[in-house]
SEVEX-691986 format. One line per 4 residues: number of its first residue (from 1); their letters; for each residue y, x, z of N, C-alpha, C. Coordinates in steps of 0.001 Angstrom, whole numbers, plus 500000, padded with zeros to 6 digits. Example, Ala and Ser with C-alpha at 12.3 -4.5 7.8 and 13.67 -1.06 7.14 Angstrom:
2
1> AS> 494310/513190/507800/495500/512300/507800/496700/513200/507800  497750/512850/507080/498940/513670/507140/500030/512900/507870;
//
This chain:
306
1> XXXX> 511252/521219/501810/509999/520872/501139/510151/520960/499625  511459/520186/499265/511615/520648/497783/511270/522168/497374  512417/523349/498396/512545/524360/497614/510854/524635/497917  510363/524507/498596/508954/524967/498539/507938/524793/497426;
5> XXXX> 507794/523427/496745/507395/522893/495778/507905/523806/494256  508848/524090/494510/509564/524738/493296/509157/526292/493170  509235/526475/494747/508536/528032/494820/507233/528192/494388  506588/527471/494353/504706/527288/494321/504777/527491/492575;
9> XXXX> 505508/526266/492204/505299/526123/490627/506195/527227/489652  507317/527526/490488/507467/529023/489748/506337/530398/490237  505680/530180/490863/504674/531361/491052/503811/531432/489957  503374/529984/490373/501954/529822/489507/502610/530193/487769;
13> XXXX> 503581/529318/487139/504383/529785/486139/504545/531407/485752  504714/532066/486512/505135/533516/486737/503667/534407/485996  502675/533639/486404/501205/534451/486251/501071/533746/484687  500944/533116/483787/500389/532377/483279/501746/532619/481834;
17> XXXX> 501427/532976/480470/502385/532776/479652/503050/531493/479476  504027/531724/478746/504697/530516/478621/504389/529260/477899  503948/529505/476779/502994/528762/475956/502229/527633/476462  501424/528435/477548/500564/527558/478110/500487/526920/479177;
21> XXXX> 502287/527014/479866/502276/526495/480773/501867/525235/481158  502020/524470/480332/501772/523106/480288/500296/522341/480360  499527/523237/479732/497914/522918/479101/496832/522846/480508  497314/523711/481466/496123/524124/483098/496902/522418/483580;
25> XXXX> 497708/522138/483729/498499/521273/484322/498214/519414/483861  498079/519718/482281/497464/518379/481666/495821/517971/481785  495550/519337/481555/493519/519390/481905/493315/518944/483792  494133/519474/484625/493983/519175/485847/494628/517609/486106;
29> XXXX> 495621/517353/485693/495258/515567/485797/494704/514621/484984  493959/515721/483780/493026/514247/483306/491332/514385/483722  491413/515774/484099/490145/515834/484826/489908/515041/486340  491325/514941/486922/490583/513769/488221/491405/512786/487273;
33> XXXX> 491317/512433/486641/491599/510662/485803/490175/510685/486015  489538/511548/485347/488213/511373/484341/487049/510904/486099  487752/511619/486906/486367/511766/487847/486782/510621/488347  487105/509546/488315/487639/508218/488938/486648/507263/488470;
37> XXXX> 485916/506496/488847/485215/505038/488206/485778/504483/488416  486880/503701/486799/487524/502427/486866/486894/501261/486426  486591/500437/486875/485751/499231/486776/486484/498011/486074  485998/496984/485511/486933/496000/485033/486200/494806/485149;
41> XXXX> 486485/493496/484717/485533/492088/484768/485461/491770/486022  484271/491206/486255/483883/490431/487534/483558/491415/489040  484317/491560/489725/484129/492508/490695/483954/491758/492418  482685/492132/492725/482964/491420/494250/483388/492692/495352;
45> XXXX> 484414/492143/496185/484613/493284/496907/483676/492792/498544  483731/494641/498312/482632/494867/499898/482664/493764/500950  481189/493813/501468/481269/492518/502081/481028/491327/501820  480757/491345/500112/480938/490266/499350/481501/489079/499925;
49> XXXX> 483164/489270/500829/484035/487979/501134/484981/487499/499876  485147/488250/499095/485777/487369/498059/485535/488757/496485  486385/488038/495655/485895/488784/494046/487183/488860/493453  487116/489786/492253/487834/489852/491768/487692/489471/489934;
53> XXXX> 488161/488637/489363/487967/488301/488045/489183/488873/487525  489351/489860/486767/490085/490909/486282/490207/491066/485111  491416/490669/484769/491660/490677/483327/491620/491779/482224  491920/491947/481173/491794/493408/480452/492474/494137/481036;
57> XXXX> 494222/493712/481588/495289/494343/482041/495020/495139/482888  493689/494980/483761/493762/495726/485170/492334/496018/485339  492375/497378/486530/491075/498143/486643/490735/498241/488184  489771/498090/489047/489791/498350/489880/488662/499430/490431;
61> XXXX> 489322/500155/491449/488776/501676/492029/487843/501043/493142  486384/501356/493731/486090/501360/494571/486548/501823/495825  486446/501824/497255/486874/502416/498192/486728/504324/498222  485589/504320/497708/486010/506228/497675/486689/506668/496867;
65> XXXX> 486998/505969/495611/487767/506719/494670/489256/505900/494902  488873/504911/495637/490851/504560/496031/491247/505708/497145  490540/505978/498358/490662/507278/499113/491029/508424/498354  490421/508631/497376/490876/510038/496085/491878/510053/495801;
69> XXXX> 492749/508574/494929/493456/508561/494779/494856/508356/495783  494489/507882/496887/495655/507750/497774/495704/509315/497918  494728/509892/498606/494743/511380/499346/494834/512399/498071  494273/512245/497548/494464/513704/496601/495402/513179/495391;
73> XXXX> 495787/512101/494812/496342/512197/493569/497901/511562/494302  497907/510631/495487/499515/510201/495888/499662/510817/497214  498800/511754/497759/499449/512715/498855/499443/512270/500002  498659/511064/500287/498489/510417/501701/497782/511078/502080;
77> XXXX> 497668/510956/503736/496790/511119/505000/495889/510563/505092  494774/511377/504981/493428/510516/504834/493058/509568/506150  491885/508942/505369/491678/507777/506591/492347/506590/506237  492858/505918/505657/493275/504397/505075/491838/504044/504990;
81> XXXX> 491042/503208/505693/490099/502393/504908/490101/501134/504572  489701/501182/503007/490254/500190/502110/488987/499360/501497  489369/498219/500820/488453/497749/500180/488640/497759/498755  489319/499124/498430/489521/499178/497380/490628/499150/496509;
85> XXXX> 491150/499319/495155/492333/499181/495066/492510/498409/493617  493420/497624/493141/494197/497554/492122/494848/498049/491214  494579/498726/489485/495613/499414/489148/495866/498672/487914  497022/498927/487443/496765/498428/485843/496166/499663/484772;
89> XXXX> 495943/498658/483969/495184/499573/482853/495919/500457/481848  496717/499709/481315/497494/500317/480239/498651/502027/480975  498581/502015/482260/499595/502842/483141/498563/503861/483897  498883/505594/483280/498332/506313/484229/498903/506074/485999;
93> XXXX> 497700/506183/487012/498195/506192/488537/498928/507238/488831  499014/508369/488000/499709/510102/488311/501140/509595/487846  501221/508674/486882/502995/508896/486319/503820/508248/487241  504949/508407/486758/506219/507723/487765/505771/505986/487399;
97> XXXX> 505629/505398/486259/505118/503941/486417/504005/503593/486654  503251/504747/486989/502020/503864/487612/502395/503514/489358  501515/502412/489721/501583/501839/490705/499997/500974/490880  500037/500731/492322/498485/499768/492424/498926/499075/493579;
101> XXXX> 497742/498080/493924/497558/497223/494900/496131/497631/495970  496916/497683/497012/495833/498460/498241/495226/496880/499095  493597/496998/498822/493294/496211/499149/492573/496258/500497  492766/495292/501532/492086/495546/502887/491931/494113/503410;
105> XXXX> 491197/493961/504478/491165/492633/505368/490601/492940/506328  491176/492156/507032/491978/491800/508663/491064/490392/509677  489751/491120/509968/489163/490091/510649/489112/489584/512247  490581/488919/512009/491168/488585/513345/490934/487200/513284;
109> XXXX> 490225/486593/512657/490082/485301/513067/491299/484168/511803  491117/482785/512133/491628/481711/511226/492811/481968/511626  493971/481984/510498/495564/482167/511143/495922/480596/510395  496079/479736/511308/496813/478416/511540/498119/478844/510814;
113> XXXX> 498339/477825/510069/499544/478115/509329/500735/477128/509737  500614/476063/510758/501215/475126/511348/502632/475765/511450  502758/477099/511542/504542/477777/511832/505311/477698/510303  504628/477704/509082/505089/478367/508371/506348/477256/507827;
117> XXXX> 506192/476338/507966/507761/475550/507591/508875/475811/508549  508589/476878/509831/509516/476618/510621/509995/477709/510903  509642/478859/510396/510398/480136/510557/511406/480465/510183  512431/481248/510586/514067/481935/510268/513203/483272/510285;
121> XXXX> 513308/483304/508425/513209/484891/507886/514050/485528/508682  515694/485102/508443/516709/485601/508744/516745/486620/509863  516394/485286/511077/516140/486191/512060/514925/487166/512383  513835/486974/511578/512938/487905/511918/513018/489166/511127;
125> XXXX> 513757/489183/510109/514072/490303/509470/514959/491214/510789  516061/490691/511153/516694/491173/511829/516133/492215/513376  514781/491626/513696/513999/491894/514557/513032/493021/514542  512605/492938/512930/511874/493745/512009/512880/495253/512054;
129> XXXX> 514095/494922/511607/514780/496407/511509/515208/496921/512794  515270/496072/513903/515975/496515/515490/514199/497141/515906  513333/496691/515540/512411/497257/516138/511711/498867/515093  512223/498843/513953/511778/500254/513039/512794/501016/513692;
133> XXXX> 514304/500422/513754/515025/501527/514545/514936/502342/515302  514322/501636/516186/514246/502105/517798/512134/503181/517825  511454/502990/516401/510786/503789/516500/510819/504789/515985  512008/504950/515256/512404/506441/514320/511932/507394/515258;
137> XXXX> 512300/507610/516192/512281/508901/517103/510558/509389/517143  509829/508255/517182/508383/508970/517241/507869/509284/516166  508665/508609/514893/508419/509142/513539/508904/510675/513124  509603/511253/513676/510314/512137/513670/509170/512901/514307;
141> XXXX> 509003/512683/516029/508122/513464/516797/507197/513936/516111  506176/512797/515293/505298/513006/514079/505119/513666/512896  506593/514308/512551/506791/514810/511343/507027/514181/510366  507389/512286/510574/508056/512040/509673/509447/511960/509716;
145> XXXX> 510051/511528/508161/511296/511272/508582/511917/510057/508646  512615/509611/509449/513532/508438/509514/512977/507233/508286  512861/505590/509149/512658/504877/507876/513489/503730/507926  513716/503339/506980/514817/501818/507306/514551/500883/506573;
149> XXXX> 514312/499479/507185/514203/498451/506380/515248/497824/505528  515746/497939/504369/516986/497257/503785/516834/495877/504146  516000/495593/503307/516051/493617/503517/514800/493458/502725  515228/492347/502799/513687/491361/502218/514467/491847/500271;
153> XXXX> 513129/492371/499796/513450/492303/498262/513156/491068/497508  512010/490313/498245/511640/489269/497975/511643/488247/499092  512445/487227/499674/512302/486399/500807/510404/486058/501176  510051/486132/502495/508398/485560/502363/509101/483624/502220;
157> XXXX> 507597/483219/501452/507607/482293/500924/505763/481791/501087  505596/480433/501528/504160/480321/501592/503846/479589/500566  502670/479844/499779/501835/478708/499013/500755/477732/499750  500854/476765/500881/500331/475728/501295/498812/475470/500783;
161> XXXX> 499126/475052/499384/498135/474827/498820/497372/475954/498376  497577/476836/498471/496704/477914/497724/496578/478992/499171  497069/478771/500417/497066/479204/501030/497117/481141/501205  498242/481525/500486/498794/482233/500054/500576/482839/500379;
165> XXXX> 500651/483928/501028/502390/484328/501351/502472/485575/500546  503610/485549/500512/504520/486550/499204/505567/486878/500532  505574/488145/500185/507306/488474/500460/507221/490143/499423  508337/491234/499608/508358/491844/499522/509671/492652/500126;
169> XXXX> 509472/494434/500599/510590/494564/501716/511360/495879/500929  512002/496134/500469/512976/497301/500534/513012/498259/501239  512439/499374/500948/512833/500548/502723/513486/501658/502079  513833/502233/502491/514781/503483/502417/513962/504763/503532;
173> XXXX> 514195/505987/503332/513449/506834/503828/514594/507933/503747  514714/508804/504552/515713/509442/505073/515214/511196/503985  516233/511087/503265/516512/512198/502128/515843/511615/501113  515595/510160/500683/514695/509694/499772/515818/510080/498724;
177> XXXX> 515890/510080/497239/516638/509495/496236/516733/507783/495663  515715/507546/495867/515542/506085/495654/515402/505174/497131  515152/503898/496745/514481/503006/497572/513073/502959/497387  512274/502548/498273/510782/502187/497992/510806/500587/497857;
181> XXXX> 509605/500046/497595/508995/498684/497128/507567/498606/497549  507590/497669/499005/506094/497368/499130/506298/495760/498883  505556/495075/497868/505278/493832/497656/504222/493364/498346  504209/492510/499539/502853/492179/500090/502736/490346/499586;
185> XXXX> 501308/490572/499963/499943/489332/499511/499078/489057/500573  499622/487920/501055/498500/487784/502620/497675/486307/501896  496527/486420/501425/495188/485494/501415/494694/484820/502564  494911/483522/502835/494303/483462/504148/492779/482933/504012;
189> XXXX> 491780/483317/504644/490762/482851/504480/489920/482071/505864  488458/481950/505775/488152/481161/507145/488228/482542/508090  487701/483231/508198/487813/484297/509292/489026/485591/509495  489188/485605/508577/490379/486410/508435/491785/486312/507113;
193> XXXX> 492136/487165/506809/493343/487712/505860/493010/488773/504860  492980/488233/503912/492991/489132/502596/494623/489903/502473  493934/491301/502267/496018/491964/502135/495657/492318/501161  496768/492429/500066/497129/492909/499283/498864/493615/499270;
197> XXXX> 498567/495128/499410/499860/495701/499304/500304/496175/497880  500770/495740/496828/501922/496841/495945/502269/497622/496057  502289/498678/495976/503134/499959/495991/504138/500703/494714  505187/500460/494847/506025/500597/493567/507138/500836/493600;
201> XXXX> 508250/501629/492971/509625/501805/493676/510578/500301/492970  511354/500655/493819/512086/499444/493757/512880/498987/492542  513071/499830/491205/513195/499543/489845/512288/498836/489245  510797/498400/489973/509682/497887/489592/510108/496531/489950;
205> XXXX> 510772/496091/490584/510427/494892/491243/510253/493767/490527  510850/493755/489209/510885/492070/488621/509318/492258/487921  508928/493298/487547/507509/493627/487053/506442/493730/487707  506724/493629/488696/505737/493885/489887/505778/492423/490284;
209> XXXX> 506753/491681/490562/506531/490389/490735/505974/489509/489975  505850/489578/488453/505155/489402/487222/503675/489794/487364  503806/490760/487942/501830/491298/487907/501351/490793/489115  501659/490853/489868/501097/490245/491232/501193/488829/491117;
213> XXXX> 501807/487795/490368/501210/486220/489760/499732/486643/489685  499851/487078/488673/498359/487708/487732/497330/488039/488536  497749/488718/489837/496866/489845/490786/496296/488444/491579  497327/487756/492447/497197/486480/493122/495862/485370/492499;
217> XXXX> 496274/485283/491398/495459/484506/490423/493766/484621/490297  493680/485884/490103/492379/486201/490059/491905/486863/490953  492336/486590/492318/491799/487258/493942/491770/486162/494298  490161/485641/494906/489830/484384/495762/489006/484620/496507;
221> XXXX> 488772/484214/497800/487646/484148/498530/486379/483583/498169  485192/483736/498625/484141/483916/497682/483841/482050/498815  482839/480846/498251/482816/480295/499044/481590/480944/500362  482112/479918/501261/481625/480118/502650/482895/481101/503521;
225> XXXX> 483825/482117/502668/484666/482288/503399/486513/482092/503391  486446/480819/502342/487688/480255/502015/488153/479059/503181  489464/479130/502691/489801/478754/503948/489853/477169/504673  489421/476695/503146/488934/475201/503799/487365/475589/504528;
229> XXXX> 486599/476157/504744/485449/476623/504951/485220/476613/506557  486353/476556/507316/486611/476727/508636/486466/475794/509189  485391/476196/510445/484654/475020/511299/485453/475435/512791  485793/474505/513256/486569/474678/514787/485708/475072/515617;
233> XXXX> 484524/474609/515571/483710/474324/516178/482735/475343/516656  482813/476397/516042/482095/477731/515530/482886/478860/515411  484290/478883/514458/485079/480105/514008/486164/480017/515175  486272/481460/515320/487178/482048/515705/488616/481669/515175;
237> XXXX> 489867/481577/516263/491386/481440/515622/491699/482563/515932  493044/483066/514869/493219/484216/515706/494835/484081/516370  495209/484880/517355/495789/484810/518030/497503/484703/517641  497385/484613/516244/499452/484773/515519/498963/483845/514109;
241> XXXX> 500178/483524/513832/500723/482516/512787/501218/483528/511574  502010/482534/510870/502785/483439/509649/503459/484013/509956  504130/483711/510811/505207/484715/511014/505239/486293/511422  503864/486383/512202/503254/487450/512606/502657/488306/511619;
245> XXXX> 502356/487565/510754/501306/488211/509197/502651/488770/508639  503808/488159/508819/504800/488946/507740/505454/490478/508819  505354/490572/509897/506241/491104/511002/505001/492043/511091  503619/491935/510698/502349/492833/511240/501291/492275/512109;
249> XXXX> 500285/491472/511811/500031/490553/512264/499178/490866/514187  498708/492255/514113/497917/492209/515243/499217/493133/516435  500190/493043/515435/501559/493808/516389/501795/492808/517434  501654/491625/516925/502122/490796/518081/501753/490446/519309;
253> XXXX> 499799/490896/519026/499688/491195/520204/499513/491726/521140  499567/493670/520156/499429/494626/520646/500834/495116/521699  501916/494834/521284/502921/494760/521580/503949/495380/520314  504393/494262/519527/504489/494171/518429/505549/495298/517597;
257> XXXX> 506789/495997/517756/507033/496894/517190/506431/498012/517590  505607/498649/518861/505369/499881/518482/503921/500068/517638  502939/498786/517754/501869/498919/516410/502517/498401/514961  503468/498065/514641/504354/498141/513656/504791/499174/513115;
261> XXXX> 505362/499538/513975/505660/500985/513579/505096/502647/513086  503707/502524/514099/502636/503434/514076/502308/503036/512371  502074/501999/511786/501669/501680/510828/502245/501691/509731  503797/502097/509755/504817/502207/508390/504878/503741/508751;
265> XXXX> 504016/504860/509476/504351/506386/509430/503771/507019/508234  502750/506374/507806/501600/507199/506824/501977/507262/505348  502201/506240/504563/502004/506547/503010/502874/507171/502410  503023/508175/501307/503685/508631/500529/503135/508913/499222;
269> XXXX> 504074/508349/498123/503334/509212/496712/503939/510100/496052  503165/511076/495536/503106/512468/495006/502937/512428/493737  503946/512473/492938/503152/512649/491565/503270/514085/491680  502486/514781/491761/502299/516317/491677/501100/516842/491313;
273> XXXX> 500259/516010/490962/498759/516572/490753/498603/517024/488982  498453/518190/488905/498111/518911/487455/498241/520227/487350  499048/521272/487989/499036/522685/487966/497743/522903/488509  497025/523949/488331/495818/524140/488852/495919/524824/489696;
277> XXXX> 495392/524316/491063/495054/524061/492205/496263/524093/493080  497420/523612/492092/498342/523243/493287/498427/521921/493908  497248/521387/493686/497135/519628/494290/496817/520028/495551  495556/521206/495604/494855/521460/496927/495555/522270/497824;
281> XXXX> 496712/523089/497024/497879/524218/498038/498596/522792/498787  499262/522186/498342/499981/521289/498625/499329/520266/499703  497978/519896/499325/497616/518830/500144/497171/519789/501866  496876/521171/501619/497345/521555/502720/497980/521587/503370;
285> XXXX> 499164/522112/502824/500847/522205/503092/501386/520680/503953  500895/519683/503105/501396/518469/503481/500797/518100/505190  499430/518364/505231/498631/517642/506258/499143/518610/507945  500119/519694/507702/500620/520592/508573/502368/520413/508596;
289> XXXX> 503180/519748/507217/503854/520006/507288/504898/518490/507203  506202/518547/507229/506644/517146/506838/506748/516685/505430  506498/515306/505292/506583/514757/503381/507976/515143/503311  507699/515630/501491/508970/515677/501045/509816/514554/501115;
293> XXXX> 511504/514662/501072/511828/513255/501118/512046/512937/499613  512806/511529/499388/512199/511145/497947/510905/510499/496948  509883/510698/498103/508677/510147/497486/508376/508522/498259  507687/508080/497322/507273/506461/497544/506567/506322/498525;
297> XXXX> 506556/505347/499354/505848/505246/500801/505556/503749/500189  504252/504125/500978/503219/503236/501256/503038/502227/502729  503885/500962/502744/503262/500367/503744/501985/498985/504079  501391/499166/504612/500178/498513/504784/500717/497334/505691;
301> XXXX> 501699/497249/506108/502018/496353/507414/501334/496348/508699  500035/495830/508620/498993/496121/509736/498095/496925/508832  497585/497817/509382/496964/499112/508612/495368/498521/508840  494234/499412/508016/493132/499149/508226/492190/499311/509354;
305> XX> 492929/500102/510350/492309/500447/511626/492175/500105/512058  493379/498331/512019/493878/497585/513421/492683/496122/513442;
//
């Protein structure tokens, strides 16, 4: 996949003087910058279940132009549906430091948090990687390649009172150069789970843990669907605890590593968008062929489908 990439951009190079190699390549990623509506301030997301009060630092994409940017500017497989995304402001999304937060929710009902003083990360980490193991092979079947959980980059940890979990996981990807970094954000609310995924490589992490305070902070459920808001009497529970929200929450009762797994096959990012029209050669190439290895993956934990 590399030498392929290299073949494309020495072609296109080949036609085009030298001079100007650079200029088709800068106009093509600030022209989809430009076609993006980044929004800032008071934002309610779809559904109007909760808002976002957004500081100068950060911009947020509606759901079609977070689709743009996952699919055409970071090289995902279309179809994530999102409620949108997170980016910061001061950081193009095309460079190696840009990064965002993929926003979705999960209306499975009130998740009782009664487990969360009583879980062994330890061991569920351990459970977490015996079960990605054993789905490599259909990732493969799929055209991806091999994925591995290192460890917890961040132990999960609950906020009680704010009714709020943190963790973040380390993965490794088979011919990657780096590690990846998904930082997750589970919101619990009366009917469901607010997610918030990070996406960032793993040199990000103490900065990413710094922005996601920030991100946490100003993401709340709107009232009527916060989580003191929950009537027994009326709402739905849903069927898993914390421990399940960190492991994939509707895995557990789908039968929990292979909808786990189906769900860590999809994301990858591309910074490759700016030669002209090698975003669209490529995003062909990709949707037929396997991701390069080396690029940042995207996991959702429980994806938006589920």
């Amino acid at each position: 996949m590399q030498r392929f990439l290299i073949a494309i951009l020495l072609c296109l190079s080949l036609g085009a003087a030298g001079a100007q190699d650079a200029a088709p390549a800068q106009r093509t990623a600030e022209q989809f910058l430009a076609s993006l509506s980044f929004q800032q301030g008071r934002i309610t997301l779809p559904g109007g279940i909760a808002t976002l009060d957004l500081p100068p630092a950060f911009r947020y994409l509606a759901p079609g132009d977070s689709a743009r940017l996952l699919e055409q500017g970071w090289g995902n497989p279309p179809g994530a549906g999102t409620l949108g995304m997170i980016v910061p402001a001061g950081v193009s999304p095309l460079s190696e430091q840009g990064w965002g937060v993929v926003i979705t929710y999960e209306k499975d009902g009130h998740v009782k948090d009664d487990d969360a003083d009583s879980i062994d990360y330890d061991e569920l980490l351990t459970e977490i990687k015996d079960g990605i193991a054993e789905g490599n092979k259909e990732r493969k079947e799929q055209g991806y390649p091999a994925m591995t959980l290192v460890g917890w980059a961040e132990k999960p940890h609950y906020d009680k009172g704010q009714h709020k979990l943190y963790w973040a996981k380390e993965l490794r990807t088979e011919g990657a150069q780096a590690n990846g970094l998904n930082y997750n954000i589970r919101v619990l609310g009366r009917e469901g789970v607010l997610v918030l995924n990070a996406v960032a490589s793993l040199s990000q992490l103490d900065q990413i843990r710094t922005e996601m305070q920030q991100v946490t902070a100003f993401t709340n459920f709107n009232a009527g669907h916060r989580y003191a808001d929950f009537n027994a009497s009326t709402d739905k529970v849903a069927e898993y605890g914390i421990a399940a929200l960190v492991a994939g929450g509707v895995a557990a009762k789908l039968g929990f590593f292979g909808k786990l797994l189906a769900l860590l096959v999809a994301f990858k990012k591309l910074i490759i968008l700016g030669v002209a029209a090698l975003a669209s050669v490529l995003w062909k190439f990709l949707r037929r062929e396997k991701p390069a290895p080396g690029l940042r993956k995207v996991d959702l934990s429980k994806g938006p489908e589920a």
